[in-house]
C-alpha positions as a Markdown table, in Angstrom:
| # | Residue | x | y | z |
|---|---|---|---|---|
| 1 | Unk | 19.6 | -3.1 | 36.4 |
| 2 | Unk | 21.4 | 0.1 | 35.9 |
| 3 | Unk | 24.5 | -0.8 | 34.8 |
| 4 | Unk | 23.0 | -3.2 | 32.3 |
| 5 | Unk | 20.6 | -0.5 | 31.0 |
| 6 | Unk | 23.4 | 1.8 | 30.4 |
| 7 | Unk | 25.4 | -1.2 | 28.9 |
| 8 | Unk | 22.8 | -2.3 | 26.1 |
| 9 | Unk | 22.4 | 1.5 | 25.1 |
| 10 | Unk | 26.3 | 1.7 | 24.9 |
| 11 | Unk | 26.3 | -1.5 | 23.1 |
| 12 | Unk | 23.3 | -1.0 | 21.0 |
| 13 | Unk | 23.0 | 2.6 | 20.4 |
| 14 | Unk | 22.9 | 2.1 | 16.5 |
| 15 | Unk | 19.7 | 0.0 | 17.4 |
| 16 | Unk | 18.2 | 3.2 | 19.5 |
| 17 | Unk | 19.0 | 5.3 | 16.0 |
| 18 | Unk | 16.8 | 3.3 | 13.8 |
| 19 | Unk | 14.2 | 2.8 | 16.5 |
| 20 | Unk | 14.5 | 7.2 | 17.0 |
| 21 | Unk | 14.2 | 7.2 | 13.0 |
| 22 | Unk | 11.8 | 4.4 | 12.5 |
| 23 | Unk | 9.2 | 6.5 | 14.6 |
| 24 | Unk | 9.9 | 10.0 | 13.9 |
| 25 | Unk | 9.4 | 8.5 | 9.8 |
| 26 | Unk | 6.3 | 7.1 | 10.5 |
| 27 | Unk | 5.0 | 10.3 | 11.6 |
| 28 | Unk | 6.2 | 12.4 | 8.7 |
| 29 | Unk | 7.7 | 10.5 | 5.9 |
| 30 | Unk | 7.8 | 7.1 | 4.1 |
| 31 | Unk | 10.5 | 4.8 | 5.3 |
| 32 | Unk | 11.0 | 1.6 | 4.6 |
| 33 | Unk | 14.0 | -0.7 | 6.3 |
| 34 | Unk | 15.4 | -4.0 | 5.7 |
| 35 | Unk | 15.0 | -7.4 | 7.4 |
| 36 | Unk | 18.6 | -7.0 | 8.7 |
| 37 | Unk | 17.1 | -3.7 | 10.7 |
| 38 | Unk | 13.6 | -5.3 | 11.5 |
| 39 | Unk | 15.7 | -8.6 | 13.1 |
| 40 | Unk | 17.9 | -6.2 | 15.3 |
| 41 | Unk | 15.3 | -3.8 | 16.5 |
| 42 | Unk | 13.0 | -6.8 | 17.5 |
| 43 | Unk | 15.5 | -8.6 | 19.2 |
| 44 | Unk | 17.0 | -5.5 | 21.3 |
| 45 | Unk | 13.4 | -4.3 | 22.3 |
| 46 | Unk | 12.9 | -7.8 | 23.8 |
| 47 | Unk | 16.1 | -7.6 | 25.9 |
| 48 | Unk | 14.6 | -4.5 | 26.6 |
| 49 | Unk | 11.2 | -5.7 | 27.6 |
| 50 | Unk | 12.7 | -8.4 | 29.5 |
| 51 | Unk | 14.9 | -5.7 | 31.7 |
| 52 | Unk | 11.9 | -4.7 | 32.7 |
| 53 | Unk | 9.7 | -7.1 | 33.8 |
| 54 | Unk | 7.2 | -7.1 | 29.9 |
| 55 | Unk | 6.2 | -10.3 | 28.0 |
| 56 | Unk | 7.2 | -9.5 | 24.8 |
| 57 | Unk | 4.4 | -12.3 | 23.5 |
């Protein structure tokens, strides 16, 4: 479970970035982001929930 955490951060770090962005803006600024970034993120936090054991629905 290691190894593949380590691989989807590798793989998906630009994901991590707008997740990292997506909260610190919602805390302080106004930021908006496009369907291309919504799609991603959702998809790589399931494969993320699903690492570790969470229904995503």
């Amino acid at each position: 479970m290691v190894a593949l955490s380590i691989r989807l951060s590798n793989e998906k770090w630009y994901i991590i970035d707008i997740l990292e962005d997506a909260y610190t803006g919602a805390r302080y600024f106004v930021r908006s982001y496009g369907e291309k970034e919504y799609v991603e993120a959702k998809n790589f936090m399931e494969v993320v929930f699903q690492c570790i054991g969470i229904s995503s629905t």
